[in-house]
VORO-931920 format. One record per residue: y, z, x of N, C-alpha, C in turn. Coordinates in steps of 0.001 Angstrom, whole numbers, plus 500000, padded with zeros to 6 digits. Layout:
! VORO-931920
YZXYZXYZX...
//
This chain:
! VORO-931920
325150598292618962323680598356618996323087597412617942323649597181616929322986596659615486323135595192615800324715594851616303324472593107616599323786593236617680323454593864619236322730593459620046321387593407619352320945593952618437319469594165617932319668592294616639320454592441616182320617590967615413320588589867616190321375589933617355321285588768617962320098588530619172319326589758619595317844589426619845317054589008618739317062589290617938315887588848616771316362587490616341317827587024616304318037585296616082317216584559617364317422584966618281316558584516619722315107584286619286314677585466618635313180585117618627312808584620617354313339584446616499312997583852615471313392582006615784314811581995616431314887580745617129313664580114618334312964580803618944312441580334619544310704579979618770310531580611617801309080580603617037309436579048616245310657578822615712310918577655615255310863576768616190311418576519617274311337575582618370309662575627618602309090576475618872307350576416619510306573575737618107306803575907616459305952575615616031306825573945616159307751573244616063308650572305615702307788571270617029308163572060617803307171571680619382305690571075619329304800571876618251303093571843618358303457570474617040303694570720616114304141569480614998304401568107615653304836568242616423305570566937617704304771566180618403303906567104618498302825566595619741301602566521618937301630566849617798300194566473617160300955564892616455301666564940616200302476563918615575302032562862616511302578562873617798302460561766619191301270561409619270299997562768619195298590562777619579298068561236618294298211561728617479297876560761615851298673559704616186299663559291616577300156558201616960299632557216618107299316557623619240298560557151620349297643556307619453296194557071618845295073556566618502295237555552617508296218556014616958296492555369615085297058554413615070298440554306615908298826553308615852299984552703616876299550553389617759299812552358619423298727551520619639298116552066619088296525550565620113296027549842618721296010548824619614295924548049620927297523547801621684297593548262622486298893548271623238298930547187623779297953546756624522297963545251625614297452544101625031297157543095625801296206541929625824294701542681625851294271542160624564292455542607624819291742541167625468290896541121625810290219540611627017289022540103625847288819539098625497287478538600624755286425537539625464285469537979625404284812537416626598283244536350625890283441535104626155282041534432625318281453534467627194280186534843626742279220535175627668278478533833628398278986532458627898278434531118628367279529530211628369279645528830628816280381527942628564281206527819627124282410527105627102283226526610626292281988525821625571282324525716624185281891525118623069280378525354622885280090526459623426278599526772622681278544527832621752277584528305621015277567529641620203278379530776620237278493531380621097278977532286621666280801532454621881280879530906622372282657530842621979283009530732621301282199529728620210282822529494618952282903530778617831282095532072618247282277532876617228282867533425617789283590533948618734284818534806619763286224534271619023286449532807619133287271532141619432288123532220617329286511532076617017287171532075615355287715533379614999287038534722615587287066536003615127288563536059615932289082535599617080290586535945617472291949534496616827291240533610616409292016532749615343292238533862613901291045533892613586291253534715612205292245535725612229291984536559613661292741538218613340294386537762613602294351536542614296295529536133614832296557535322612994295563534761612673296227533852611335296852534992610047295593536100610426295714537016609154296562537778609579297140538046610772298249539191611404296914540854611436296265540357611394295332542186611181295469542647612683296011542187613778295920541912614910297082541456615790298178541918616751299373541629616642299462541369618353298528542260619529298241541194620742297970540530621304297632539674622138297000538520622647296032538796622386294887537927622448293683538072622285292668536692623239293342536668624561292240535122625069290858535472625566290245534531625196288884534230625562288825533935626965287244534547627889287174534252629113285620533505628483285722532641629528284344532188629532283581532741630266282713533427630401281456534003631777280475533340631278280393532437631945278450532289631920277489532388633221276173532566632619275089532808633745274421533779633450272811533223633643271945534355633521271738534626632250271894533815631584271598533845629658272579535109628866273475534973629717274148536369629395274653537472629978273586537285631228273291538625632545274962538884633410275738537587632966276795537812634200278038538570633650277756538023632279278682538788631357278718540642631109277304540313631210276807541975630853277097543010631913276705542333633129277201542824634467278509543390634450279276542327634258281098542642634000281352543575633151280674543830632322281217545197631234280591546074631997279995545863632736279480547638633344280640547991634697281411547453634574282385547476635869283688547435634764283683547450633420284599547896632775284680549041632051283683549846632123283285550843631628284496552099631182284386552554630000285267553026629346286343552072629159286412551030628838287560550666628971287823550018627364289160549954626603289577550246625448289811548434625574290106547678626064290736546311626390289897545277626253288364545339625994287571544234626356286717544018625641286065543033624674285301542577623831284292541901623804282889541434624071282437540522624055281996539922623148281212538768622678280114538434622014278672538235622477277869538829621250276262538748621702275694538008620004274223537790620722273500537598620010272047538301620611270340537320619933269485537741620877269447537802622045269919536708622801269747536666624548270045537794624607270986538925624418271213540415624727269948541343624736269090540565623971267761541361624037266850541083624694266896539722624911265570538671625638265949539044627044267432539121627727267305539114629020266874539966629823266614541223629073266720542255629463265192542869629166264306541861628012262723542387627709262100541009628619262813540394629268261849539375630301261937539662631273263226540509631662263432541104632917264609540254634169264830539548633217266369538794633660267250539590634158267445540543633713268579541561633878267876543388633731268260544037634284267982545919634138268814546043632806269911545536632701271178546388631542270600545471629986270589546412629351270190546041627459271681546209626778270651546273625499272152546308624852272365547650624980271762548690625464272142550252625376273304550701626880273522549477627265274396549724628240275681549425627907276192548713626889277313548313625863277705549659624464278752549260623810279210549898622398278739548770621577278402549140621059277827548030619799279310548422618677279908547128618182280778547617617385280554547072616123280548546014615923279757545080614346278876544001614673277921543667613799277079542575613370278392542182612582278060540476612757279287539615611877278675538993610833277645537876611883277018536980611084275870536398611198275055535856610329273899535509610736274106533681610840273605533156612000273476531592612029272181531273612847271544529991612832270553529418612743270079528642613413269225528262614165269096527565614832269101526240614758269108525066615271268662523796615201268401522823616134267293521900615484266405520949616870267322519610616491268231518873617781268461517954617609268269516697618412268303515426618651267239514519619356268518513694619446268636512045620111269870511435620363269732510834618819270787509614618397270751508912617253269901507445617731269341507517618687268295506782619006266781506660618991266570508399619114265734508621619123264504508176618280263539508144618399261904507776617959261545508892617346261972510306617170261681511172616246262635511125615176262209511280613667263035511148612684262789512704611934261516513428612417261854514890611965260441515879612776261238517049612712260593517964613631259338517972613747258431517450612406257347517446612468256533516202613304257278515530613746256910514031614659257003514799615876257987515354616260258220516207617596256632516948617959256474518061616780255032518756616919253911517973617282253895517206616089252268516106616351252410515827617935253719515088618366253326514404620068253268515497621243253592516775620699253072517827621728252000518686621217251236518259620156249763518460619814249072517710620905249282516209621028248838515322622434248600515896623173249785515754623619250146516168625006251296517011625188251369518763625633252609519376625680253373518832626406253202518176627068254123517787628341255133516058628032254596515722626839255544514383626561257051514614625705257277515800625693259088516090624836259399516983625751260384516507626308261322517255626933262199517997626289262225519536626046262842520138625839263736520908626535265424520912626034266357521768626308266887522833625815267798523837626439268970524504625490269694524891626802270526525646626059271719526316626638271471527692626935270392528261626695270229529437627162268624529449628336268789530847628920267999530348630139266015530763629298265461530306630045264231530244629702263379531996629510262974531835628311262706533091627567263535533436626639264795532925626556265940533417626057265674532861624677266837533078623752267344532581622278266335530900622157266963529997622472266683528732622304265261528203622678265087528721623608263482528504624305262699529237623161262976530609623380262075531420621885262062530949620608262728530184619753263416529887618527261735528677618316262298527669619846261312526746619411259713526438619318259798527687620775258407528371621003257631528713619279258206529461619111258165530239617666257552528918616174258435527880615972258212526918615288256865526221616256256925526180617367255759525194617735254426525820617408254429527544617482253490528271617669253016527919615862253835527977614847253528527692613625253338526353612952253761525627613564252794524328613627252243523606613999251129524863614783249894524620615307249742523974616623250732524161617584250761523131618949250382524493619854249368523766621072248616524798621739249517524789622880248854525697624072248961525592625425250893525763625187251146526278624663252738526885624320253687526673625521252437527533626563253355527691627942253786526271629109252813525611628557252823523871629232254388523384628634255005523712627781256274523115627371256770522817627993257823521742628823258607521812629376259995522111628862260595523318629380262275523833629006263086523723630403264107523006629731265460523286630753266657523947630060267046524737631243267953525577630398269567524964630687270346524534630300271665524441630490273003524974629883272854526480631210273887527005630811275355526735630906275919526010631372276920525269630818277432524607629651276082524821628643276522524219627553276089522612627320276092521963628560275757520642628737274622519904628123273667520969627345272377520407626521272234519288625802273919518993624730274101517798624205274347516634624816275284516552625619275527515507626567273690515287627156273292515959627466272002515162628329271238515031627563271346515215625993270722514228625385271093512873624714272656513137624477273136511749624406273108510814625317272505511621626425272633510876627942271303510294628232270014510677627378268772510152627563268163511015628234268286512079629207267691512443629964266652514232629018267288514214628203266564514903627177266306514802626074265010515013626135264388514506624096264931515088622972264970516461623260265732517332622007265775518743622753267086518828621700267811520099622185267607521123621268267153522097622110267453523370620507268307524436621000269140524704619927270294525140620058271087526077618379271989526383618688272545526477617296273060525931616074273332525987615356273512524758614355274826525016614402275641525989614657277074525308614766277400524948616392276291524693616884277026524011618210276744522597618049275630521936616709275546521169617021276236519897615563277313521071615093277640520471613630278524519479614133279550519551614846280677518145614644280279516835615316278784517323616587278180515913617218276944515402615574277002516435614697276255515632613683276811514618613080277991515610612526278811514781611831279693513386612088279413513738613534280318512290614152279082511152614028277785511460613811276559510508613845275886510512615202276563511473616357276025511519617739274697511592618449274633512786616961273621513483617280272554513148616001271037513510615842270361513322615167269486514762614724270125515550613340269129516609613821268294517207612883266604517252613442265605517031612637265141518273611931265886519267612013266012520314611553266328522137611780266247522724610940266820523960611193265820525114611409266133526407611322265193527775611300265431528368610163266852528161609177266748528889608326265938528921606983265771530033606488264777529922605062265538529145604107266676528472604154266975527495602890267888526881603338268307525606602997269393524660603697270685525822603238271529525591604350273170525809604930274138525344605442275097525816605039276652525081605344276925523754604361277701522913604626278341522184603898278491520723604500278736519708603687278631518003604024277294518381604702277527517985605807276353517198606714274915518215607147275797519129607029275030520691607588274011520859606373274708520572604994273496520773604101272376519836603874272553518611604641271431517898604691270286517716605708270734519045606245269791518785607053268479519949606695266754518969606923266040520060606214265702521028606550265402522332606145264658523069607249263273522552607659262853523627608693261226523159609610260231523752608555260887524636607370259738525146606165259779523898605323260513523471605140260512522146604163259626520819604830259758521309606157258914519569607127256938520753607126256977521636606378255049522513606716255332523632607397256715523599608381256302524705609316256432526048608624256132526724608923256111528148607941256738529111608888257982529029609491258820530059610629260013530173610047260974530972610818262094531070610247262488532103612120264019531321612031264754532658613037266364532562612433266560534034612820267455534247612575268410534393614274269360533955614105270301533944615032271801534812614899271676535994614714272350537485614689273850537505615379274822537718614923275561537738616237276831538912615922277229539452617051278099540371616933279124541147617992279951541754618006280442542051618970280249543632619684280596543729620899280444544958621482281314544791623017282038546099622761282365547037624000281697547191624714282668547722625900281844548481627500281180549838627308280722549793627963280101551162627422281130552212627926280787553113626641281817554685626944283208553936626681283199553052625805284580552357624932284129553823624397285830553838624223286925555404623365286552555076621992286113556220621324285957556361619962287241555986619087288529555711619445289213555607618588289446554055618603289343553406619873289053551815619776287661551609619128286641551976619476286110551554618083286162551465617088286250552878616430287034552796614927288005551852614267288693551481615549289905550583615159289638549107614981288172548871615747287748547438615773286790547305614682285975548316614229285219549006613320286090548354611901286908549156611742287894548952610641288658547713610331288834546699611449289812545614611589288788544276611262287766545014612295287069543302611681286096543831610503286076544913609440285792545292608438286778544092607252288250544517607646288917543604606906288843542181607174288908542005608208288861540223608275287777539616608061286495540260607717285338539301607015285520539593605655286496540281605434286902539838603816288227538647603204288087538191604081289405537301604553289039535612603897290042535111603084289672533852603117289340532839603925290128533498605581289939532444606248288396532578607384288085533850607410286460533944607997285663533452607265285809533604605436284988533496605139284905532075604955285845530693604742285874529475604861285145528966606264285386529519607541284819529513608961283620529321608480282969530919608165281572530783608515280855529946607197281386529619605783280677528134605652280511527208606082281989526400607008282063525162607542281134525564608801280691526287609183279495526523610337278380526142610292278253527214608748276721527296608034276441528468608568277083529753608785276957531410608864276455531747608031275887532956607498275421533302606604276355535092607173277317535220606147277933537067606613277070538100606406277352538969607539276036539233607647276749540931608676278145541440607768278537542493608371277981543722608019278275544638609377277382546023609397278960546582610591278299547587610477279466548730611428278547548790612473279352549662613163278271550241614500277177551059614596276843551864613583275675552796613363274532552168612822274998551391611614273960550483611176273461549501612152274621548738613042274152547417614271273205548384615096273677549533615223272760550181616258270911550149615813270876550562614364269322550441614009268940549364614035269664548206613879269379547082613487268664546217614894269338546672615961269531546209617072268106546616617827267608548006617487266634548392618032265029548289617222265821547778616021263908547210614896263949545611615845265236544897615838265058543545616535264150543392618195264847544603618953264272544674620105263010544732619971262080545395618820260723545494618787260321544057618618260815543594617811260180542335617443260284541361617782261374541259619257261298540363620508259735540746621759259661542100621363258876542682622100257687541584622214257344541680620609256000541060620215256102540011620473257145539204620226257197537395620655257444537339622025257190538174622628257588537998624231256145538188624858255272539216624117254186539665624204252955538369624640253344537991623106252248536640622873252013535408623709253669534887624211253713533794625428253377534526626197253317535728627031253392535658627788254574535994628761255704536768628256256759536174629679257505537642628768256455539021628360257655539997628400257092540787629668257965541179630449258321542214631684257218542998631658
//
């Protein structure tokens, strides 16, 4: 009786060890999944326009960096989507929804397309995961050109709006169109809406002005740093409140230094599909936390002329929605918000 009663109670004391040994195991696995299996695959990084405009070049550095620094150990390629100032890209994350694998880059157009009515989806249809950096706009003309600074540009569409042909790379209402709108409106040029803008989303803005067929381009200043530096390009100035970047980039003046009294900021950052998993955020949260402390981002965004300009996702989130107001108002004034 006494060993049958001993050797039931080894049974159950054996089996309470196996069940808690069991729950230890699987919380173990659970913390492992989130912590440090993922990123399991190829993540999917997506610049929302053509090769070599704004938008790739900050994708392309942020998966060089994570790639140089090791913070980051899977593939990481860039897709190009462009169209629609953004709209085609944005589209595609809503058909990726929840999904842990896919990254994009934004800036304003994320806000403009969506308060002109380009697109239904905002940025509240995405994960906002960080603000990176802040960069700047800039007006540039051929090395031929008859304008030698922005303020020559203004005076001849004081004339007449209709004698400078203006371009960019984003579609009309968007980033580039607004940037210049904005400077023209502050130094004093009327009839705003008479401008002529072409938008070339392909990126192609520079070429058709090296090509003659456009007066000046406005655009970003790191899309338009290595056609400076090669002498290609001619460019009569910037948006930011004080000269930026380095060699060539710092000589160029701002539009406050030529009278104009404006300034834009050109914001940029990344975000998920919407209903991205809380633990891929965190993880992207945390990763590109470290790599803008990195020698080699932070060398990037001088040779750009960036200004760092990191936030997490809670903060991008307020940040994102004081900006939306204040596209509101500049959308208001031309004319062309929804």
């Amino acid at each position: 009786m006494l060993k049958r009663f001993s050797f039931i109670l080894t049974i159950f004391l054996l089996s309470i060890v196996l069940v808690v040994a069991g729950c230890s195991s699987s919380k173990q696995t659970s913390g492992n999944a989130s912590d440090i299996k993922y990123p399991k695959k190829a993540m999917e990084f997506i610049a929302p326009a053509g090769a070599g405009g704004g938008w790739d070049l900050t994708i392309r550095t942020v998966a060089k960096t994570l790639e140089d620094t090791k913070l980051v150990s899977v593939p990481m390629p860039v897709t190009n989507k462009p169209g629609g100032g953004g709209g085609v890209a944005l589209a595609y994350l809503q058909e990726k929804k929840g999904s842990d694998s896919i990254i994009a880059v934004y800036s304003p157009p994320l806000l403009l397309i969506n308060l002109t009515g380009a697109t239904n989806y905002s940025y509240k249809d995405t994960t906002p995961i960080a603000k990176l950096i802040t960069d700047y706009g800039a007006f540039a003309v051929s090395k031929n050109s008859p304008y030698n600074s922005l303020k020559d540009v203004m005076e001849a569409l004081k004339k007449d709006p209709k004698s400078v042909k203006i371009g960019g790379n984003s579609s009309a209402g968007s980033m580039d169109h607004i940037q210049f709108l904005l400077m023209a409106k502050a130094a004093g040029v009327k009839n705003l809406r008479d401008i002529d803008y072409v938008s070339f989303q392909d990126n192609s803005g520079a070429a058709q002005v090296m090509g003659g067929h456009l007066d000046l381009l406005t655009s970003g200043l790191g899309e338009v740093r290595a056609l400076a530096e090669s002498g290609q390009l001619k460019v009569l100035a910037t948006t930011a409140p004080k000269r930026v970047g380095t060699g060539v980039l710092a000589t160029i003046p701002t539009a406050k230094e030529q009278g104009i009294d404006a300034t834009f900021e050109n914001w940029r950052g990344l975000f998920g599909p919407p209903g991205m998993p809380d633990y891929a955020l965190k993880y992207w949260e945390d990763t590109l936390a470290k790599m803008v402390e990195t020698p080699e981002w932070k060398k990037a965004a001088e040779n750009n002329g960036w200004d760092l300009a990191f936030a997490k996702s809670e903060e991008f989130k307020k940040f994102l929605e004081e900006q939306n107001e204040k596209y509101k108002e500049i959308l208001q004034e031309i004319g062309m918000l929804k």
